[in-house]
C-alpha positions as CSV (number, residue, x, y, z in Angstrom):
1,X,111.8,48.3,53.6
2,X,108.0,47.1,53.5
3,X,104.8,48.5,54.5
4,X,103.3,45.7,57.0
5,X,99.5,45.3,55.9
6,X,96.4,43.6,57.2
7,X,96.2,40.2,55.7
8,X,94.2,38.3,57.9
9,X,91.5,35.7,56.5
10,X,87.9,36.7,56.6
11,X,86.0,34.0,56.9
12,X,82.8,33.2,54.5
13,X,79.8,30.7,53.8
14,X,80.4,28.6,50.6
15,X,78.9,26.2,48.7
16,X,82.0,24.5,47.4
17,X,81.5,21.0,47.8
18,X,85.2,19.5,48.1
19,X,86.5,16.3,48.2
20,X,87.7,13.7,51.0
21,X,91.2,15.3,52.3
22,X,93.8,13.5,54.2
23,X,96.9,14.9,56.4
24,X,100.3,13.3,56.5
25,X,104.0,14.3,57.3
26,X,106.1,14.1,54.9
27,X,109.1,14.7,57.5
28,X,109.3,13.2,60.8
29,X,108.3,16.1,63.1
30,X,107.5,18.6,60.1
31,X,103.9,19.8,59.6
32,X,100.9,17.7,58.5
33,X,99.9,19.0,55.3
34,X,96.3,18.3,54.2
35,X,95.6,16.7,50.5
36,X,92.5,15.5,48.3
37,X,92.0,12.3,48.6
38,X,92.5,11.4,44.3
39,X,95.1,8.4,44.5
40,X,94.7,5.7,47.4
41,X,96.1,2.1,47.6
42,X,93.3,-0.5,48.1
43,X,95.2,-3.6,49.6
44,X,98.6,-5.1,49.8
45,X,99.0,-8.6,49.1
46,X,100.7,-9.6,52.0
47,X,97.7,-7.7,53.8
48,X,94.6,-8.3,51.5
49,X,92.3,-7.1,55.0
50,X,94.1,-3.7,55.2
51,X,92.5,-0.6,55.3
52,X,92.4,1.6,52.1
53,X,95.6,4.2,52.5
54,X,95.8,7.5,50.7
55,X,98.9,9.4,49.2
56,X,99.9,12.2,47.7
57,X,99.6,12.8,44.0
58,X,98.8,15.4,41.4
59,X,97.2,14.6,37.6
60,X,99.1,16.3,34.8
61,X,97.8,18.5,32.5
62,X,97.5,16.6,29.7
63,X,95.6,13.5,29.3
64,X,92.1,13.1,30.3
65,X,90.6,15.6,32.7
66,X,88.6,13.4,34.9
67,X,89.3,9.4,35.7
68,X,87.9,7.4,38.1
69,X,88.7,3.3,38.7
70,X,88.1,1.6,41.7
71,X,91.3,-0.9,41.1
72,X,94.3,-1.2,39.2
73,X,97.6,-2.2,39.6
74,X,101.2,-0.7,39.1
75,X,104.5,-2.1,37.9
76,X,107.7,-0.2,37.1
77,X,108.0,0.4,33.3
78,X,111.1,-1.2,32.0
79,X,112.7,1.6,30.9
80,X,112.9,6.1,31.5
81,X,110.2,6.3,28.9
82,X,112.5,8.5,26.6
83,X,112.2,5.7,23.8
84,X,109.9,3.2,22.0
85,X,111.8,0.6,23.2
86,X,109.4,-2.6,23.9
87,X,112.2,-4.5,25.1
88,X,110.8,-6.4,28.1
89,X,113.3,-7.8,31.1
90,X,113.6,-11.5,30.4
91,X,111.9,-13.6,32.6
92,X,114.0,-15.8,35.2
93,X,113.4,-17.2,38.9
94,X,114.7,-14.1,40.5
95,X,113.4,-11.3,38.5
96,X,109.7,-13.0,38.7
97,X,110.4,-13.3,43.0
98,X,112.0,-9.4,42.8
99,X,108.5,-8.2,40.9
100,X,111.2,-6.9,37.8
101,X,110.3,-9.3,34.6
102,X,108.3,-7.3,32.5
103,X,106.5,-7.9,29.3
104,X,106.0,-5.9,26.5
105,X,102.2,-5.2,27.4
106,X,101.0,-3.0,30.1
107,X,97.2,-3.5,29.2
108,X,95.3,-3.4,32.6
109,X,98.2,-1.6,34.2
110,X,99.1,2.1,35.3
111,X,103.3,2.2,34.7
112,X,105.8,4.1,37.4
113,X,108.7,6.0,35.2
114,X,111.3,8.1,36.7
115,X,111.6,11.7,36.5
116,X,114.3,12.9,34.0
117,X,116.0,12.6,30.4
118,X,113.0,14.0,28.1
119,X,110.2,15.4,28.8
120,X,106.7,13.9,30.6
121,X,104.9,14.2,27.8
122,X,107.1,12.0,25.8
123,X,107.0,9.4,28.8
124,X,103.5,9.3,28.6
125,X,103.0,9.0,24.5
126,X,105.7,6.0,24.4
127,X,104.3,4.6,27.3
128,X,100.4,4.6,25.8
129,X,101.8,3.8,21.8
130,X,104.1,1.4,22.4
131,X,103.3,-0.3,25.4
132,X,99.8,0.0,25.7
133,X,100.1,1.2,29.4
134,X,96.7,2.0,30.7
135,X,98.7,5.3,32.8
136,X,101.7,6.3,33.6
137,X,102.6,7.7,37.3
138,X,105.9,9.9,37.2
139,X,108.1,9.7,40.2
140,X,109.8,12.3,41.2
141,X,113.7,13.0,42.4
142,X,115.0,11.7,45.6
143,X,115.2,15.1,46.9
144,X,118.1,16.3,49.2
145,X,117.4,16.3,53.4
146,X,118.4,20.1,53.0
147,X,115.8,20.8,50.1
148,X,113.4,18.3,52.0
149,X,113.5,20.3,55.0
150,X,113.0,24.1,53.3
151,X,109.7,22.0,51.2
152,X,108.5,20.1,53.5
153,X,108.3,22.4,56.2
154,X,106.9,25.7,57.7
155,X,104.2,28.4,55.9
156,X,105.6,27.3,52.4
157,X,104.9,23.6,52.8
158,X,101.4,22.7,50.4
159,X,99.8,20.4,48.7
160,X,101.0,22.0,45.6
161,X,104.3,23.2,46.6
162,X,105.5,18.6,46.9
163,X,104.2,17.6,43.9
164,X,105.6,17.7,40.2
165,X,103.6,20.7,38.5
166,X,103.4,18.5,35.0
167,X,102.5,19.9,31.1
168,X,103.1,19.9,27.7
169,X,105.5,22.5,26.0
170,X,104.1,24.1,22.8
171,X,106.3,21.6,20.9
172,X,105.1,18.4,22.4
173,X,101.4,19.8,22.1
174,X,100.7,17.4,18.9
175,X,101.5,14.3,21.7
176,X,99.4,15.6,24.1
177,X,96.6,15.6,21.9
178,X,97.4,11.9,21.5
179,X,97.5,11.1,25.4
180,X,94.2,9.5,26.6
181,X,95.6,7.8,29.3
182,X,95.8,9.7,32.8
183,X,99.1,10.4,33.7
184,X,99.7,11.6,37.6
185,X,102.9,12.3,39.6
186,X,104.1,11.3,42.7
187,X,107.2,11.7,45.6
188,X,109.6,9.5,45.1
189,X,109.5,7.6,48.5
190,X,106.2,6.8,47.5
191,X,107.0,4.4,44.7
192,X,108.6,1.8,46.6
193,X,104.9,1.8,49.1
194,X,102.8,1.1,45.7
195,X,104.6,-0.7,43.5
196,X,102.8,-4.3,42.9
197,X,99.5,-3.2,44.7
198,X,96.5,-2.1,43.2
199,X,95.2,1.4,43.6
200,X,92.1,3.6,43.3
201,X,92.3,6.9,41.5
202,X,89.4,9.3,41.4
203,X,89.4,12.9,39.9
204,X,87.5,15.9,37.9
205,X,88.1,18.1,35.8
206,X,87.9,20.4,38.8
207,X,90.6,18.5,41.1
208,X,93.6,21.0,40.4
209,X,91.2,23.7,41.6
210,X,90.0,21.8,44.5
211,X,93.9,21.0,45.3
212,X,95.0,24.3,45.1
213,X,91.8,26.1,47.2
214,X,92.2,22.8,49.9
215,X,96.2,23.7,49.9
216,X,96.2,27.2,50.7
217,X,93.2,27.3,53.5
218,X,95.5,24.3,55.3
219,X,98.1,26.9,55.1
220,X,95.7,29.5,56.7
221,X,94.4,27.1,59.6
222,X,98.3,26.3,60.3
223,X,99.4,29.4,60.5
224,X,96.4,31.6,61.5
225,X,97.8,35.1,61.9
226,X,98.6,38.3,59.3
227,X,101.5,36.8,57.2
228,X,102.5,40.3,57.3
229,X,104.9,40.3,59.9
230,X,108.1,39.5,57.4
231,X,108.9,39.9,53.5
232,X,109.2,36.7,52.7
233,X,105.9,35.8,54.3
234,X,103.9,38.8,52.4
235,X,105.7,36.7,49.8
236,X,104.2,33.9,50.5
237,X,101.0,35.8,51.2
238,X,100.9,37.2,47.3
239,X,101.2,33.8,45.5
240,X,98.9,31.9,48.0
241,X,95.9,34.6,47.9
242,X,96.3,34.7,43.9
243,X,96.4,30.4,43.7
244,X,93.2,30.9,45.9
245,X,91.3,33.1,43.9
246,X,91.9,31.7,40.7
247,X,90.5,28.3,42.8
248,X,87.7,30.0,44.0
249,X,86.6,31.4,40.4
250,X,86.7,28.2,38.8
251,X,85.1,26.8,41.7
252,X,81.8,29.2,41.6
253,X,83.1,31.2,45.1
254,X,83.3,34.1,43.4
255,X,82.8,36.4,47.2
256,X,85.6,34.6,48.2
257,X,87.7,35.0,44.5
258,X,87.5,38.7,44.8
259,X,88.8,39.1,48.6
260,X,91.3,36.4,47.7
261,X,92.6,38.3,44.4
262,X,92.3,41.8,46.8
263,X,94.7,40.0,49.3
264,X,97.1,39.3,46.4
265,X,97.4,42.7,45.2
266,X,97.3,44.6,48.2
267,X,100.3,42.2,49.2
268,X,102.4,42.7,46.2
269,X,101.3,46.8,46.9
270,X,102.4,46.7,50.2
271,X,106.3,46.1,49.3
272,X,106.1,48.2,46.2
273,X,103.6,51.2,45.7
274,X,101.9,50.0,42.2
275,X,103.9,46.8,41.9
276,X,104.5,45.7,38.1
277,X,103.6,41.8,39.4
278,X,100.2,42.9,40.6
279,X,99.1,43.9,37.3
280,X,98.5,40.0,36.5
281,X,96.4,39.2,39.7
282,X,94.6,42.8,39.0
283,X,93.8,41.6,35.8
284,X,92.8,38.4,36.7
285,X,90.4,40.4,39.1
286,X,88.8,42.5,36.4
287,X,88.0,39.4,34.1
288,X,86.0,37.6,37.0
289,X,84.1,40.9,38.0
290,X,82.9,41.8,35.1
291,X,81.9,38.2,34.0
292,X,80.5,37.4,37.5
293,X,79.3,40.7,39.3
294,X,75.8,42.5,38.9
295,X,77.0,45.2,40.7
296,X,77.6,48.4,38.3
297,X,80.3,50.2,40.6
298,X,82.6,46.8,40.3
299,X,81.5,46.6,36.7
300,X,83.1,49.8,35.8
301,X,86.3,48.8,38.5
302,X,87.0,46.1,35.9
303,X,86.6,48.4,33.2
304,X,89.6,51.0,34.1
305,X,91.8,48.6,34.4
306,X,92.4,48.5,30.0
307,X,95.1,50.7,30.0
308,X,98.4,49.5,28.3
309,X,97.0,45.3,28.3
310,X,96.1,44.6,24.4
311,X,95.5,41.1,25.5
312,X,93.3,42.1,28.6
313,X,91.0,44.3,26.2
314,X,90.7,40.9,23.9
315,X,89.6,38.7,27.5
316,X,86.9,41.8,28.5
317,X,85.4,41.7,24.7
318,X,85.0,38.2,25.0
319,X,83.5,38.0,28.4
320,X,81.1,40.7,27.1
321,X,79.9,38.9,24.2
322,X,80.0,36.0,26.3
323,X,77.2,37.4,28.8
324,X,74.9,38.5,25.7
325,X,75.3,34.9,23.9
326,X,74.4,33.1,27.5
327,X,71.7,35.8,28.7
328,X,73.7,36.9,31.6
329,X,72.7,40.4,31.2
330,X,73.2,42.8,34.1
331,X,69.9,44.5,35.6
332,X,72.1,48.0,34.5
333,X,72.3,47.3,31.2
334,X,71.0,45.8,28.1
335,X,72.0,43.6,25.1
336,X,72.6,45.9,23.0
337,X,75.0,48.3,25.0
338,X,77.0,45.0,26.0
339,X,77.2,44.5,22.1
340,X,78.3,47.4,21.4
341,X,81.0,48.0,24.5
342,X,81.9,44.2,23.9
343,X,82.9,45.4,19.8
344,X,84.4,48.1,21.1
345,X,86.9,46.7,22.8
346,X,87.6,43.9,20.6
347,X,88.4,46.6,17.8
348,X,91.0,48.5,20.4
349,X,92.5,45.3,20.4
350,X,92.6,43.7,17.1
351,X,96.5,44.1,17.1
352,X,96.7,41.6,20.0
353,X,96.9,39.1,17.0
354,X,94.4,36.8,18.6
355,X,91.3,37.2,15.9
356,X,92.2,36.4,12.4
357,X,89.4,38.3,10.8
358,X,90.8,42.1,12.8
């Protein structure tokens, strides 16, 4: 049993410059979800006149954090990317007609590798070491109609919700370090439309933010109403309003962060009086408050939320000292009481094993 809440969007003025967008089904008769515009295929060669056509991709989080070329093209690697392998397909009359003869160097080339076997990472570091591939575009799965359909479709079919969510385990981290060739994903009936042409990619270091704030206001214009009305949409409602507020934060909005992170909490609240899974999104709340607000009575909000988070005492300490370091001082307070809160709290929470010198 659920308490229905008041989720509706409030609208608000921003600043936030986004990106081109583009809409496309990725169902026959499903919805049109919207997408940045970061990966778009220049011409085919049968076609050299066609009009540029965007797709659907999403960069990992490894590898550079911003790319930009006007043309390149992709080939297939010639093998899953789980080895150093460098051996090429030979070279005959029908695997040069079929586009399959290989060679061993992929300079000048972005590489398409299946999903699967090992992890991306690993694709990505054999693919730039070995092969000299200049990036590497993951495909995903064939996906079954059934799990096509629950994606692809209705209030929980995004942007971010079709595309692989890729990053480096803790293990792999010394590879990731060693990536410095971009490294995107894609659906898999995608491959078969970009293989052989050339494509334009074009991101920031911002794009994931932009992606994720673009994805969950399509979401909102589709289905404009309460998302109240069942469980699984308040649901939906508490992951969407949290991926929008932590979009909005890193994008500068930070009016629209706090009603977003509100929206979160008061969703996960209204199914559970003082649910455990809020605590994240509250936190997340406090942290962009009191680095971002000016306004005393929010200031001390993000204060009483220390209780029982070690680790959330170690982010507050830091944002404190942060503001005195970068003059951000707020008009009801002064350097030295932001000091002195600021080493206050990172004594509390010396134990949070974060600072080598506690």
């Amino acid at each position: 049993m659920f308490i229905p809440i008041f989720l509706s969007l409030i609208t608000f003025t921003v600043s936030i410059n986004l990106p081109p967008t583009f809409t496309t089904q990725l169902l026959p008769n499903a919805d049109a979800i919207r997408f940045p515009q970061i990966c778009t295929i220049q011409s085919s060669p049968s076609s050299p006149s066609s009009p540029p056509t965007p797709f659907p991709c999403r960069p990992a989080l490894f590898g550079p954090r911003f790319y930009n070329n006007s043309s390149i093209q992709i080939v297939w690697y010639h093998n899953n990317g789980c080895t150093n392998d460098t051996k090429s397909i030979e070279c005959t009359s029908e695997t040069s007609k079929d586009g399959t003869c290989r060679s061993d160097d992929y300079t000048d080339q972005f590489v398409l590798i299946s999903r699967g076997k090992c992890p991306f990472v690993t694709k990505a570091y054999h693919a730039q070491h070995y092969n000299n591939a200049a990036g590497v575009i993951i495909v995903d799965h064939p996906s079954k109609e059934a799990d096509r359909a629950k994606l692809l479709t209705g209030r929980s079919a995004s942007a971010d919700s079709t595309l692989i969510k890729m990053w480096s385990e803790a293990s792999d981290l010394w590879m990731a370090d060693l990536i410095t060739i971009p490294v995107l994903s894609i659906r898999n009936e995608y491959s078969k439309q970009i293989q052989s042409q050339y494509v334009s990619f074009n991101w920031t270091s911002k794009s994931r933010a932009y992606s994720a704030y673009i994805s969950g206001h399509d979401r909102i214009a589709r289905y404009n109403d309460t998302w109240n009305a069942t469980l699984q949409q308040i649901e939906a409602a508490q992951i969407m309003y949290k991926s929008l507020g932590l979009s909005s934060t890193i994008l500068k909005s930070y009016i629209e962060s706090e009603q977003y992170f509100r929206k979160s909490i008061a969703a996960y609240n209204s199914v559970k009086k003082k649910d455990p899974k809020a605590v994240p999104v509250i936190h997340q709340l406090g942290v962009m408050l009191l680095n971002h607000t000016n306004n005393d009575t929010k200031w001390n909000e993000s204060l009483k939320y220390l209780p029982g988070s070690k680790a959330y005492l170690c982010i507050l300490s830091e944002v404190l000292i942060s503001r005195v370091t970068t003059g951000r001082i707020p008009t009801f307070a002064n350097m030295d009481s932001l000091l002195t809160q600021g080493l206050f709290l990172l004594k509390k929470a010396c134990e949070c094993g974060r600072y080598v010198f506690c």
